[in-house]
C-alpha positions as CSV (number, residue, x, y, z in Angstrom):
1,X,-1.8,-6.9,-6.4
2,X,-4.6,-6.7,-4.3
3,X,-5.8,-3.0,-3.3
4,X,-8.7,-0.7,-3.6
5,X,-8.8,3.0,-5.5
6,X,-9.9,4.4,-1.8
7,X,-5.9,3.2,-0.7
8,X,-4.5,4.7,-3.6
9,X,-6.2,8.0,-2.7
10,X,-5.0,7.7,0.9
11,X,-1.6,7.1,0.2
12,X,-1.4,10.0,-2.5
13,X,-2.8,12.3,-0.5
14,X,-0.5,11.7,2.8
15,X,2.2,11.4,0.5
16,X,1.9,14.6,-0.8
17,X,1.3,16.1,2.8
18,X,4.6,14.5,4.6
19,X,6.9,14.4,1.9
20,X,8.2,17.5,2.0
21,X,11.7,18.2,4.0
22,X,11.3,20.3,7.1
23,X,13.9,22.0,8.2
24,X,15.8,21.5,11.7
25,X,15.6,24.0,15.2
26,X,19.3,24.8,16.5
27,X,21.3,24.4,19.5
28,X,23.9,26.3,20.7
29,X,26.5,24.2,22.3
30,X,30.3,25.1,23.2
31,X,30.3,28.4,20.9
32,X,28.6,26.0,17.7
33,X,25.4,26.7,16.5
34,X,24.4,22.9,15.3
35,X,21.2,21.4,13.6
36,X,19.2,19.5,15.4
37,X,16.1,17.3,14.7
38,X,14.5,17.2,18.2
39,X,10.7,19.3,18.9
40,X,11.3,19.6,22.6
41,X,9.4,22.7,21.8
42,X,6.2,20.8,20.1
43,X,6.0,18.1,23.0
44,X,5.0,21.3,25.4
45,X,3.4,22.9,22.9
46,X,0.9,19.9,22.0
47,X,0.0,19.5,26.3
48,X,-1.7,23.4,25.8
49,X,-5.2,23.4,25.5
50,X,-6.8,25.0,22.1
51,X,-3.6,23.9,19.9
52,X,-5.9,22.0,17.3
53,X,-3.3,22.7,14.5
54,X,-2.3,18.9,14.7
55,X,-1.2,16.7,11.6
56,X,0.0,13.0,12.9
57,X,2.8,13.8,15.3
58,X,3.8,17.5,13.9
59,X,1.3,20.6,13.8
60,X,-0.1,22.1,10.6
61,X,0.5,25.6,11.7
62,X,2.3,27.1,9.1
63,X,3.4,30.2,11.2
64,X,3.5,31.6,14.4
65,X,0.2,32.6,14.7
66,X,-1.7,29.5,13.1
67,X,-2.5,31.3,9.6
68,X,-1.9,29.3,7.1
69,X,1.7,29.7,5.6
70,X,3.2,28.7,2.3
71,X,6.5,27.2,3.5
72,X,5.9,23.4,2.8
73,X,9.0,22.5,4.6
74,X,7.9,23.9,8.1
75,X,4.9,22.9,9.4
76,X,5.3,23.5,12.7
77,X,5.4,26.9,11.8
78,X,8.2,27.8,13.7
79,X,11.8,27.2,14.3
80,X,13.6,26.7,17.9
81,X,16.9,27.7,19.3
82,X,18.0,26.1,22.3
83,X,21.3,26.3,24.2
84,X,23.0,24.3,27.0
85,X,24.4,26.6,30.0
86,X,25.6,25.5,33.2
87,X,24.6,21.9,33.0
88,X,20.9,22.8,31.7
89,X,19.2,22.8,28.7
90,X,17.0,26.6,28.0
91,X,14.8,27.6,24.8
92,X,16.4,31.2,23.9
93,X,13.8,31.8,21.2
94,X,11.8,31.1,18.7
95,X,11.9,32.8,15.9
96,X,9.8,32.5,12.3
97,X,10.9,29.8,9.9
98,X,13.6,30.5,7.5
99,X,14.0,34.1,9.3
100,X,17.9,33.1,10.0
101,X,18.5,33.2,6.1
102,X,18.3,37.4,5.9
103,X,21.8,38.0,7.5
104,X,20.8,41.7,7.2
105,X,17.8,41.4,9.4
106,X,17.7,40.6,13.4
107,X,15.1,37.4,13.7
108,X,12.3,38.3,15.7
109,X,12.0,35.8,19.1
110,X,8.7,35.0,20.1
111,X,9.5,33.3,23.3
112,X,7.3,35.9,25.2
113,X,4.9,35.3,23.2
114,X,4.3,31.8,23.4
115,X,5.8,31.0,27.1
116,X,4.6,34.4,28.6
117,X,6.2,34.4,32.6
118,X,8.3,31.4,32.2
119,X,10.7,33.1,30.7
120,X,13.3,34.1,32.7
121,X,16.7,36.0,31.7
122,X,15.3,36.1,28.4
123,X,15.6,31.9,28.5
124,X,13.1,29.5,29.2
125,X,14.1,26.4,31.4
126,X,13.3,23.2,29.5
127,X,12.1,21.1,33.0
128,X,9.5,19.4,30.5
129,X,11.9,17.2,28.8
130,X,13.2,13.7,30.1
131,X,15.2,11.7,27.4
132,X,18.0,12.3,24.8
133,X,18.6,14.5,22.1
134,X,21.4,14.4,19.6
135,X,23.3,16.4,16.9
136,X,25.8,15.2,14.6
137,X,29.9,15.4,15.4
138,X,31.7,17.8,13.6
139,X,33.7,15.5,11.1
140,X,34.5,15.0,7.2
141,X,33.9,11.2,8.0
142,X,30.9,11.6,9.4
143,X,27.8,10.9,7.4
144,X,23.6,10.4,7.5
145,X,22.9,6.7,8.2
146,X,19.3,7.2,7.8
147,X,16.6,9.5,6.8
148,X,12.8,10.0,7.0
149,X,12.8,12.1,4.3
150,X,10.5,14.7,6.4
151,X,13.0,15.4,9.8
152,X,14.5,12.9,11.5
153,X,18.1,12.4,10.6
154,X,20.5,9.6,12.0
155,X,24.0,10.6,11.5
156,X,27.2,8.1,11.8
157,X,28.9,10.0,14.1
158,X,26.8,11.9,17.1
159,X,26.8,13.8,20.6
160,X,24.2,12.1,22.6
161,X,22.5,14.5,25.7
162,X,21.2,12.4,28.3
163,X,18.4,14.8,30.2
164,X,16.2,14.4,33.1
165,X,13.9,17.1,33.7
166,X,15.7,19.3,31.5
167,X,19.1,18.7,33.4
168,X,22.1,17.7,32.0
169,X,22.5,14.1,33.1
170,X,25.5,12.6,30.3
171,X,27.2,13.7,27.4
172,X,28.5,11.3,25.1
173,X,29.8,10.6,21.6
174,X,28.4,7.7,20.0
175,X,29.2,5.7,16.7
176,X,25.9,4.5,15.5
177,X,27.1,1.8,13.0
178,X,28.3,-1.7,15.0
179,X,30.4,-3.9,11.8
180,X,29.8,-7.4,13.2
181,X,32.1,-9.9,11.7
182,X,30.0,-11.8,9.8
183,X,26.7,-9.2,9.5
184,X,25.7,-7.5,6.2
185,X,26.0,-4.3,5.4
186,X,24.0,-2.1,5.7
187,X,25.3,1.6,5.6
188,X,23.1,2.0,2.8
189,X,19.3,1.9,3.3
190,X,18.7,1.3,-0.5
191,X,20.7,-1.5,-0.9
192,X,18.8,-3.4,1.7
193,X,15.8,-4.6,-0.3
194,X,17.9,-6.6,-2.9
195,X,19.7,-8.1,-0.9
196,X,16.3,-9.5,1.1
197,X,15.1,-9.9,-2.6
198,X,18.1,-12.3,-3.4
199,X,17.8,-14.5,-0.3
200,X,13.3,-14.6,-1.3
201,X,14.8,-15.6,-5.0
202,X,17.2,-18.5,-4.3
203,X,14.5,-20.1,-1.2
204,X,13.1,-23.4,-2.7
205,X,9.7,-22.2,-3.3
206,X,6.4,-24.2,-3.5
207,X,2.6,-24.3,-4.3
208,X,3.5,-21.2,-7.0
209,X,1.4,-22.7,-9.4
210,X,-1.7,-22.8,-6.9
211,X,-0.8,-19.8,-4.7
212,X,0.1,-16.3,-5.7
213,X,2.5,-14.5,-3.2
214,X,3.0,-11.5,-5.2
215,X,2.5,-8.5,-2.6
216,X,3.9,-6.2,-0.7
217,X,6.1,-7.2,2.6
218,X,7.3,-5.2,5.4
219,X,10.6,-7.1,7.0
220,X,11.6,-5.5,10.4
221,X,15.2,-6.1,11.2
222,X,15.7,-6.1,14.8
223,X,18.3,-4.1,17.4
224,X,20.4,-7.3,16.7
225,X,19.9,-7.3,13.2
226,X,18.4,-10.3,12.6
227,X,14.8,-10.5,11.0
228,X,12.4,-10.3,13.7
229,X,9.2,-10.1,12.2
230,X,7.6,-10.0,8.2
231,X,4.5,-8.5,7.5
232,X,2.4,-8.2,4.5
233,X,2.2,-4.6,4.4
234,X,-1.5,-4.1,2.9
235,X,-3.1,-7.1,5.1
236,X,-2.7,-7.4,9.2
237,X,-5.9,-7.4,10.7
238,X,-7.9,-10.3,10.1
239,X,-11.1,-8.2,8.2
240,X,-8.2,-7.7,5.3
241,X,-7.1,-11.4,5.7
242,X,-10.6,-12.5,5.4
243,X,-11.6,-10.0,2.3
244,X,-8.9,-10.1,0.1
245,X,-7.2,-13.6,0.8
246,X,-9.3,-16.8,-0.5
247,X,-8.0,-18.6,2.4
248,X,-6.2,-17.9,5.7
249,X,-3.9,-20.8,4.9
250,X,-2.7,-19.2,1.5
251,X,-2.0,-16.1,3.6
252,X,0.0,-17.9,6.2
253,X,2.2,-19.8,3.1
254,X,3.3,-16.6,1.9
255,X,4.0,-14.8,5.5
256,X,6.2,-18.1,6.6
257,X,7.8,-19.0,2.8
258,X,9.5,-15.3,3.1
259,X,10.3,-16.0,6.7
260,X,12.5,-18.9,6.5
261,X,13.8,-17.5,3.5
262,X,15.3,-14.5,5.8
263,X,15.7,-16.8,8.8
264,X,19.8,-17.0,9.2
265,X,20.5,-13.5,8.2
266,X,22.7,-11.1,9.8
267,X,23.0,-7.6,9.4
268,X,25.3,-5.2,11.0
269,X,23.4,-3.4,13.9
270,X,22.1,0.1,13.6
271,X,22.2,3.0,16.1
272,X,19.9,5.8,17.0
273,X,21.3,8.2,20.2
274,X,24.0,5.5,20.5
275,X,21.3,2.5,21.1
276,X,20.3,-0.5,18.6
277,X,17.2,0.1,17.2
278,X,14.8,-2.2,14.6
279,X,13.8,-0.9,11.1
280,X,11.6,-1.6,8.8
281,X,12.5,-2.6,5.0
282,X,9.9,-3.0,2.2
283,X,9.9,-4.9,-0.5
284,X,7.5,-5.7,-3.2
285,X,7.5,-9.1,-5.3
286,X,6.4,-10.4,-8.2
287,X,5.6,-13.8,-9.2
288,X,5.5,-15.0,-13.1
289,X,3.7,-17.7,-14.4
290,X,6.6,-19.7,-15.1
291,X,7.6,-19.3,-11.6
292,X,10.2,-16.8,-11.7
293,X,10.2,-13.8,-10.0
294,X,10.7,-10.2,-10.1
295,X,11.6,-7.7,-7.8
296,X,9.1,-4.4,-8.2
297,X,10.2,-2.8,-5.1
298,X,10.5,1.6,-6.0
């Protein structure tokens, strides 16, 4: 495999930084107090001036007021509670993270704190947001589709909000999995790599003996789930083409062999928020020297 120790480092270090769960906020809907994996919250909070507690797309604060925490699985530092009245969507507070575990002790709400005189009738009015959120249906069939293993959860079942403004525009109930008649499953995220790895084995390969494809892939499965695109995952800008690859044309073998290997699959489609969206699946092969191969994919 081609890499460098400074890669290594990187990815051990960010590994170690994002891995770790985070817990949801909560909103309050018909009586139920549901999970949900949306930072409406954090998308106002990052337009303030002086909030340098950034890390990637979530903020390294830790606590309420930016000291350094030691809950690993809130790094926001904060959770949310929202709630949808009268066609609306409000923040009704924010409170510390994990406070909602003492049952013998009131959380304490910092929504003064933070959003000073826009609070109003102890609620502030979310006209920030335009999009959808989600939270998952009530149901013993329902199940997580996918994971990021840090927040974001895609459940089978799901109430979609459709908001403009922070106005109620939709409410629906989605089914994010589409079975197409012919497609492959997918339900499972882990079972996707072999069977990519299968279809890589059984292509009639070529050239083995003069070019080594061994490497890493990224294959991105479209809305429609077919393969849209294949990557090699450590080498996409042509300054890693040029320094690692002896040739561009042994590079470009590799990138199209996989391709048509994957060309006339089918998978069953995916949904986030009730619409089709792509995903990414790695996998990582190896190539003997009697031509066989080997799938090293964690």
């Amino acid at each position: 495999m081609k890499c460098t120790l400074t890669a290594i480092f990187t990815f051990l270090i960010l590994t170690n930084l994002i891995a770790s769960p985070q817990v949801p906020d909560y909103i309050i809907y018909k009586n139920d107090t549901i999970p949900t994996y949306n930072l409406l919250v954090e998308q106002y909070l990052q337009t303030r001036n002086g909030d340098n507690g950034r890390l990637f797309d979530l903020s390294f604060r830790n606590s309420i007021d930016g000291r350094l925490g030691n809950s690993m699985n809130c790094w926001r530092g904060y959770q949310a509670m929202y709630k949808i009245e009268k066609d609306s969507l409000f923040l009704i507070a924010i409170i510390e993270c994990h406070s909602l575990e003492n049952k013998n002790q009131k959380p304490t709400n910092y929504i003064k704190k933070i959003f000073g005189d826009k609070v109003k009738s102890d609620k502030v009015f979310i006209n920030w947001y335009s999009g959808n959120i989600s939270f998952p249906e009530k149901s013993k069939e329902n199940k997580i589709l996918r994971w990021d293993g840090v927040f974001e959860r895609v459940f089978l079942y799901e109430t979609t909000i459709k908001i403009k403004n922070g106005n109620i525009i939709k409410v629906s109930n989605e089914e994010n999995y589409i079975d197409l008649e012919n497609g492959i499953d997918r339900m499972e995220k882990d079972s996707i790599s072999n069977i990519l790895f299968d279809h890589i084995k059984s292509y009639k390969w070529t050239k083995l003996d003069k070019i080594d494809c061994g490497e890493s892939y990224t294959i991105v499965i479209g809305a429609n789930g077919k393969i849209s695109d294949v990557l090699l995952t450590d080498y996409q800008t042509e300054e890693q083409i040029e320094k690692y690859w002896d040739t561009k044309r042994e590079y470009n073998f590799c990138l199209k062999s996989v391709e048509k290997a994957l060309s006339e699959l089918q998978f069953d489609i995916i949904k986030r928020k009730g619409k089709p969206i792509k995903e990414k699946v790695f996998i990582e092969l190896w190539f003997n020297e009697d031509g066989t191969m080997e799938n090293w994919t964690d």
